[in-house]
C-alpha positions as CSV (number, residue, x, y, z in Angstrom):
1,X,140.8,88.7,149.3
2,X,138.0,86.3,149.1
3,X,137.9,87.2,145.1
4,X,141.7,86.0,144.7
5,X,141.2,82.9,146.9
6,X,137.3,82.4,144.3
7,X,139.4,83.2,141.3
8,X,142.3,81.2,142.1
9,X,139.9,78.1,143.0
10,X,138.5,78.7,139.9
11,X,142.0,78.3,137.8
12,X,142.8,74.9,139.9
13,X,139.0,73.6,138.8
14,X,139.8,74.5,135.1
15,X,143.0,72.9,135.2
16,X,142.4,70.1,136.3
17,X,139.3,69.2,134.5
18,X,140.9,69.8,131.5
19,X,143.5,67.4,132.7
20,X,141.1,64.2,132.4
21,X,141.5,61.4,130.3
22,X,138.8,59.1,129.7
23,X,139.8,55.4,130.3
24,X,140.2,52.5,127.7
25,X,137.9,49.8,127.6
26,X,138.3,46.4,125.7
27,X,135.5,46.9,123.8
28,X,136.9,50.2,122.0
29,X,137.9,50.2,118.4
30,X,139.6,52.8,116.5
31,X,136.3,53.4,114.8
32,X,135.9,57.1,113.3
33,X,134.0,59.3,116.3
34,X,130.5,60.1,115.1
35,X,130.8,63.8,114.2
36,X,127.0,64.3,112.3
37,X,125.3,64.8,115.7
38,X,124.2,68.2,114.8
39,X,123.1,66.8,111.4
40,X,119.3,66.3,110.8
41,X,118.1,69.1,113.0
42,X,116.7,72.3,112.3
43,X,118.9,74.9,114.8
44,X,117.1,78.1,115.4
45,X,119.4,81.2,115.4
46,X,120.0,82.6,118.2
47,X,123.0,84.5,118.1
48,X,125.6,86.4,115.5
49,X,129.0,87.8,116.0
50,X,127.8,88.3,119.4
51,X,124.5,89.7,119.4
52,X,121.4,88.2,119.8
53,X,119.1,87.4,117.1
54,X,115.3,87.5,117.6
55,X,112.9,85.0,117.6
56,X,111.4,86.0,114.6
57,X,112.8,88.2,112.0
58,X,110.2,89.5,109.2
59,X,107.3,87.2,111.0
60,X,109.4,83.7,110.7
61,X,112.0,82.2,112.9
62,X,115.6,82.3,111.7
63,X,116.6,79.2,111.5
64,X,119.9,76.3,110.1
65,X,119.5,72.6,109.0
66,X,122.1,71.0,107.8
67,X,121.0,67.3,106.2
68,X,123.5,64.3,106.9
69,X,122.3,62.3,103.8
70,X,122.3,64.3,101.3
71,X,125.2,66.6,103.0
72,X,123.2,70.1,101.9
73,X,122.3,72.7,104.3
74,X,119.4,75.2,103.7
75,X,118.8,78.6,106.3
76,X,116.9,81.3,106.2
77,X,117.5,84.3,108.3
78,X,114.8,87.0,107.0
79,X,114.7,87.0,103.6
80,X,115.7,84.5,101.2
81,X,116.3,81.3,101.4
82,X,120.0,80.4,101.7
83,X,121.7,76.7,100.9
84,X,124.7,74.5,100.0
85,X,126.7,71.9,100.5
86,X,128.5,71.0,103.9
87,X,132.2,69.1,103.9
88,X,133.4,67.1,107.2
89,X,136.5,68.0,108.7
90,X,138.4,66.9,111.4
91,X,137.7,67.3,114.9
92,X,133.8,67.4,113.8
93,X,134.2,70.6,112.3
94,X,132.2,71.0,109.2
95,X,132.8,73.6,106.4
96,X,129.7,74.9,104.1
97,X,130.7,75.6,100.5
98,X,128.5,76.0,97.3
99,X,126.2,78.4,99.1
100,X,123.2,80.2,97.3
101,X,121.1,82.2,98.2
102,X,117.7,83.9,96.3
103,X,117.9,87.8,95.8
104,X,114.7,89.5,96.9
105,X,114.6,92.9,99.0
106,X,113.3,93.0,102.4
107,X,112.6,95.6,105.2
108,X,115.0,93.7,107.7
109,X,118.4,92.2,106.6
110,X,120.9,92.8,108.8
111,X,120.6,89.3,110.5
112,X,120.5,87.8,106.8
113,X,123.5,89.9,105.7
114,X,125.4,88.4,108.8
115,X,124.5,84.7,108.2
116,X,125.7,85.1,104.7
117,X,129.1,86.4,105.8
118,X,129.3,83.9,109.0
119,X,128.7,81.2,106.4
């Protein structure tokens, strides 16, 4: 009973948080929403198709940077090094296209082998 009536609470809460709407302002304008915030940072990788990825694969941390001005994106994931372009889409969804990648043989890459597809 009491994990219907948690469960159930839970549903309401998810409802109607998704149910907000943020309110207009007079200052507003129908300016373009800035969608580069995870531009300009290196992101380390920490997890692919659902599994976690170690800190450090083959002594060095995996890692993704995508660069706003010059719209490339370089990663390396235990190998080679892997980069490209980047596109903006709606909804701040960005697409990577161009990608290259060195073609060296390592002990380890499985985690490589799965950026490369993910990307």
């Amino acid at each position: 009973m009491r994990n219907t009536t948690f469960f159930a609470l839970c549903g309401v809460f998810l409802f109607l948080s998704a149910c907000t709407v943020k309110p207009s302002t007079s200052n507003e304008t129908n300016a373009p929403m800035e969608t580069n915030t995870i531009a300009g940072k290196t992101w380390r990788l920490v997890e692919l198709y659902g599994k976690a990825v170690p800190k450090t694969v083959n002594g060095k941390m995996p890692f993704l940077k995508i660069d706003s001005t010059t719209k490339r994106f370089s990663a390396w994931a235990g190998c080679n090094g892997i980069g490209g372009e980047w596109i903006e889409k709606q909804n701040g969804r960005i697409e990577f296209a161009k990608g290259l990648s060195t073609m060296m043989a390592c002990e380890n890459m499985e985690i490589e082998t799965q950026l490369n597809q993910a990307l």
